[in-house]
N, C-alpha and C positions, 0 to 999 in steps of 0.2 A: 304554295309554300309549305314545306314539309319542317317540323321543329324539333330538334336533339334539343328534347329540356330538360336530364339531367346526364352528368358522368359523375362517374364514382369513382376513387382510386385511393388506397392506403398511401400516404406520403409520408409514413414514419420514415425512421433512417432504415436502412438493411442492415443486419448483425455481416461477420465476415464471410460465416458461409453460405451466402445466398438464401434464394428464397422465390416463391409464386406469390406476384398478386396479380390480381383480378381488377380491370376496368369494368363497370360497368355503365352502360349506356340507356338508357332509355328517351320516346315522346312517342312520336307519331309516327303511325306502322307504315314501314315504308321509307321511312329515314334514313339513307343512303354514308356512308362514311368512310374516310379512311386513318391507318393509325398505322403511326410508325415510332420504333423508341430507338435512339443513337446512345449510343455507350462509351467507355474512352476506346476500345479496342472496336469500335464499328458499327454496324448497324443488325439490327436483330433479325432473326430468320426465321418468322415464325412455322416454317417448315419444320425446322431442323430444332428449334429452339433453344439457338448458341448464335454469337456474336459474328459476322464475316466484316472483314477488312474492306469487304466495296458492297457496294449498293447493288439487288437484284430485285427482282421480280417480286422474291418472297419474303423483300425487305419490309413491305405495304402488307398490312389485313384489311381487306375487304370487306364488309357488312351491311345488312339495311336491320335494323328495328323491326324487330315480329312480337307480336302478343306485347306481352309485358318488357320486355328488355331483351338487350346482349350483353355476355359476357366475353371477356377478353383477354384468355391467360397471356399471362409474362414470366418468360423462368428469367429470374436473374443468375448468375453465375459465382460459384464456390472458388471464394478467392484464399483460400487455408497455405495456397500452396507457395502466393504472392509475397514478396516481401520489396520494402523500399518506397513504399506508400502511404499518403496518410489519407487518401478516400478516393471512392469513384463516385462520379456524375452519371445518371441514367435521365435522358431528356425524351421525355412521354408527349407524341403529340397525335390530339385527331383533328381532322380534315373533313367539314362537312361537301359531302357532295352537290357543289356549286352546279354543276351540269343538268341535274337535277333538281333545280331550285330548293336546295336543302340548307339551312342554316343552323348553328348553334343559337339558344335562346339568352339573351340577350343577362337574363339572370345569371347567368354562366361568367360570362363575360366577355371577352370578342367571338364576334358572331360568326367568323371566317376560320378559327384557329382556337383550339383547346392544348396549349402548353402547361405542364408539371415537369419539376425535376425532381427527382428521387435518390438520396446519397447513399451510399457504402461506406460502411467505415472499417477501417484497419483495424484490427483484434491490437491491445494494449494489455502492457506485461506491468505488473502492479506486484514488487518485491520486499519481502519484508526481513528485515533482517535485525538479529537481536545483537545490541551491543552496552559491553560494560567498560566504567571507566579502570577498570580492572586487567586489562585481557589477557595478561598473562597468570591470572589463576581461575579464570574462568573461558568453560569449554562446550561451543554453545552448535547444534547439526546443522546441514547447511540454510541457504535461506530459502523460503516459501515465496511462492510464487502463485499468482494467480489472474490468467489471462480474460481478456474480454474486451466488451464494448457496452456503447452505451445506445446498442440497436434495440438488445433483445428485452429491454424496458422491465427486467426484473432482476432483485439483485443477486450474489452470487456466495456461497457459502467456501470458506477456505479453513476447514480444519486443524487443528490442532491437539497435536497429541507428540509433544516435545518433551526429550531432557536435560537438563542444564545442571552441568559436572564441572566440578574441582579437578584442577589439573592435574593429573599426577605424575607432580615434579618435588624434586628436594625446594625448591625456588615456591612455588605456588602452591602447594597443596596442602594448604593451612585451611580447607574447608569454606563452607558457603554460609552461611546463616542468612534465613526467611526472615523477612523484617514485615512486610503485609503483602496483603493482593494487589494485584496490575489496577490500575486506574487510567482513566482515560486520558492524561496528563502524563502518563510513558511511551504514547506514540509522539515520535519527533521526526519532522522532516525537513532536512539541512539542506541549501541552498546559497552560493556565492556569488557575489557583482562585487562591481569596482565603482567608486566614487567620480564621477563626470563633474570634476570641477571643487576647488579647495570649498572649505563652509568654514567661519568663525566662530561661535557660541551661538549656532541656530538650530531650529529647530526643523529647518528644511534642509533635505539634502537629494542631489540630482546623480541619479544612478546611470552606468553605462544601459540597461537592461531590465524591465519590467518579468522578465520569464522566470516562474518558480519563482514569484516574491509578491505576499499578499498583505492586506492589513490584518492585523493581530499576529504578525510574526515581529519576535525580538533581534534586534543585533543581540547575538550572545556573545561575537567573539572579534579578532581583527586581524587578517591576515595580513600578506607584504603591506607595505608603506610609511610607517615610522607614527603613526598615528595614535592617540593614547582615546580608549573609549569608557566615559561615564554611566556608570552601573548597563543596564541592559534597557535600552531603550524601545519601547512598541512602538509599531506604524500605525499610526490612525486614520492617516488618509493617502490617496494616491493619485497624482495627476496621470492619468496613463501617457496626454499629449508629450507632458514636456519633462514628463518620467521624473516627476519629484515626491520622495517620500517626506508626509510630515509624524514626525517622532516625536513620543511624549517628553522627551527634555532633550535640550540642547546638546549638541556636540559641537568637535571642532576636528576637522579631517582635510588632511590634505590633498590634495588630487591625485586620482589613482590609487587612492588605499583601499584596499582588500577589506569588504565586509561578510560576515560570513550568518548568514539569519540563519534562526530555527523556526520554524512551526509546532505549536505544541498543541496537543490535542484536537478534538475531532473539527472543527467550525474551521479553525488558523490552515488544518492541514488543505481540508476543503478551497477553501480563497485560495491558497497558495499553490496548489498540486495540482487541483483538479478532482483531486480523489476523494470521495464520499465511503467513508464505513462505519460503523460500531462495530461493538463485541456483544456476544450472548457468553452466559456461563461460561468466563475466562477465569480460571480458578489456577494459581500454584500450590503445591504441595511438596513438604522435603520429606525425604526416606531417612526413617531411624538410621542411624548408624551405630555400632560396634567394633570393638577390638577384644584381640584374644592377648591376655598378661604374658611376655615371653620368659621373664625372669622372675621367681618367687621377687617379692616388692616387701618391704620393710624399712617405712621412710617417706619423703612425699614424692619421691621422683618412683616413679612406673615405667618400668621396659617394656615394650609393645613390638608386636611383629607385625610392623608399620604403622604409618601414623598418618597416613593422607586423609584429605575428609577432616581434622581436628584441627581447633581455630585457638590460638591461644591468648590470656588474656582479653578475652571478649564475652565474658560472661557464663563460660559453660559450664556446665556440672555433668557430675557421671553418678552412678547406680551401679546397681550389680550386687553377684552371694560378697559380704563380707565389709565390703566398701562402706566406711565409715565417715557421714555426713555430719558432725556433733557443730560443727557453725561452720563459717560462710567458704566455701569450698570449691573454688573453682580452678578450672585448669590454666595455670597461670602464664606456663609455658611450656613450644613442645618444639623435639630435635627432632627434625624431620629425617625420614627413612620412609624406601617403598615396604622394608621387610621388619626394621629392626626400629631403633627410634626410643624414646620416651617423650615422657610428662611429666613435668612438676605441678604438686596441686598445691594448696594452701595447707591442708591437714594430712597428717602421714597418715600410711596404712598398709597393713599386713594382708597380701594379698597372694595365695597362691599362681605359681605359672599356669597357665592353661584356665584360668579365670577368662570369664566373660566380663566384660567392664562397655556400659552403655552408654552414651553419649548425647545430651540435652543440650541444644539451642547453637547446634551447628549440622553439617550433613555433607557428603559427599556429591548428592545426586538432587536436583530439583526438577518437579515432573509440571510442567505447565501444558494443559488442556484448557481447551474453548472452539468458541467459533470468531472469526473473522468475519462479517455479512457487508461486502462491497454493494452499496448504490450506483454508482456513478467510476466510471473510467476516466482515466485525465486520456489527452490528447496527444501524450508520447508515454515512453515506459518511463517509470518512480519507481524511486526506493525508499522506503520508509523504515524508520529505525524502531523498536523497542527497548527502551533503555532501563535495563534490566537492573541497571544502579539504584536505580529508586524503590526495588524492593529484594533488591538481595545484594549482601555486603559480603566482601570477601575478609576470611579471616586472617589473620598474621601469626608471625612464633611468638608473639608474647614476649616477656623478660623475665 
């Protein structure tokens, strides 16, 4: 009796573009075997080392055990080009040579037969896109994207190097004002089901659909169905069976009303999405802004040869040769123009045209830089929001 007393094979997942692993085999020299791997498009050909639609000859590797072991490459196949998938099965098996009174060892586990299966996963598109409750004064590039899986067991960097601008319209382009930096609690990921079945002042409620809905996500909001919702309620726990959310205070919903959850920050998006990230060094910054005086100014109202970027009534003060700050001076309100325009400030001032006049605690432009560091890929493509409201306020004309 001849004894295969080990096999070796990598059973992580496969990333999308393929990949070589190596069986290896060892025991007693002389250990006879055969190994064959089926795929969804066929059976392998270790001639050729590509999948065929039937079974041949060069479907079987043949080998016996010499010295210390065998090896036994496997090319899997580069699936980039694939779409409409969400994984392949690779089904790894050796065959000791029974004819030859040859067995697998028992430590192994069936003495007849060595089965592994080996997955592929589909590449997943993980989108991020910025949004304000503003949008028509705020003008943000398009959205980031960053594809993968969670084969290649290490995470994935998606840079950042964005601008976020005041629109320039007569309508919106009242400026931006930086209120702080991103924090972790401006990633949101919004998610929709329907109510399976009226509730009365419970605290349990039975959803069409467990997908994209985790614990520590809020109802924030409430779509069709005539239904009124008490402040924002979290999930605490989740029958996945009989698909019942329990929520920290009671509602009352009638059947089939539209609930509409968020996920906030990094753990809520994780349960809910799938999706694992942080951020490294995510840093906003606003650009100085200025304007050039178009009409000598004598008075509190300033003619400007345009006025976008300027927030009125929200705090701002200006600088400059001349410009007279003697108490509390700010720009109280402004008449929008791309070219022409003014500002009313609180204190007059005698200001030559062609004057430079500076502008504190609003901006045209906001420059957000970081990194993005994905762990973990969900199991279809997400979109996840940054909600750029929570650290930049859009300005208005003032009065």
């Amino acid at each position: 009796m001849n004894l295969i007393k080990s096999i070796k094979l990598d059973l992580s997942d496969l990333p999308h573009s393929g990949g070589t692993r190596v069986l290896t085999l060892s025991g007693e020299k002389g250990a006879s075997f055969i190994v064959k791997v089926i795929g969804p498009s066929g059976y392998y050909n270790f001639l050729s080392k590509t999948f065929d639609t039937s079974e041949s000859t060069q479907s079987s590797f043949k080998g016996a055990i010499e010295n210390s072991g065998v090896n036994v490459s496997i090319k899997f196949p580069d699936q980039k080009a694939t779409t409409g998938w969400n994984s392949y099965e690779y089904r790894v098996y050796v065959y000791p040579d029974v004819h030859k009174n040859v067995q697998i060892s028992s430590n192994i586990g069936d003495q007849n037969v060595f089965y592994r299966t080996i997955t592929q996963l589909e590449n997943r598109v993980v989108t991020f896109d910025m949004r304000h409750t503003s949008p028509d004064n705020v003008t943000f590039v398009t959205s980031l994207t960053s594809t993968g899986n969670n084969a290649s067991n290490s995470p994935k960097t998606l840079k950042l190097d964005q601008n976020i601008t005041n629109t320039a319209t007569d309508a919106g382009g009242f400026g931006l004002t930086l209120t702080r930096q991103p924090v972790e609690t401006d990633f949101v990921f919004i998610a929709t089901d329907t109510v399976n079945g009226a509730t009365t002042s419970s605290n349990k409620v039975v959803i069409d659909s467990l997908t994209d809905v985790g614990v520590g996500m809020i109802i924030h909001s409430l779509g069709s169905g005539g239904g009124t919702l008490v402040g924002t309620p979290t999930i605490l726990e989740i029958d996945e069976v009989n698909k019942e959310l329990t929520l920290s205070s009671a509602q009352t919903f009638p059947d089939g009303q539209a609930l509409i959850f968020r996920a906030i920050g990094f753990d809520a998006i994780r349960s809910a999405a799938g999706v694992g990230f942080t951020f490294e060094k995510l840093s906003v910054t606003a650009d100085e802004i200025s304007k050039t005086v178009r009409t000598t100014a004598s008075g509190t109202t300033i003619n400007l040869n345009g006025t976008y970027g300027i927030a009125g009534n929200s705090g701002v003060t200006i600088s400059g040769v001349n410009i007279v700050n003697t108490s509390t001076n700010i720009v109280k309100a402004v008449t929008a123009s791309s070219s022409a325009g003014s500002i009313l400030m609180d204190v007059a001032q005698v200001v030559k045209a062609g004057s430079k006049i500076y502008f504190h605690g609003c901006t045209d432009t906001i420059r957000l830089k970081g990194n993005i560091i994905i762990d973990q890929y969900p199991t279809k493509n997400i979109s996840i929001n940054l909600a750029t409201s929570g650290f930049i306020t859009a300005g208005v004309s003032g009065s």
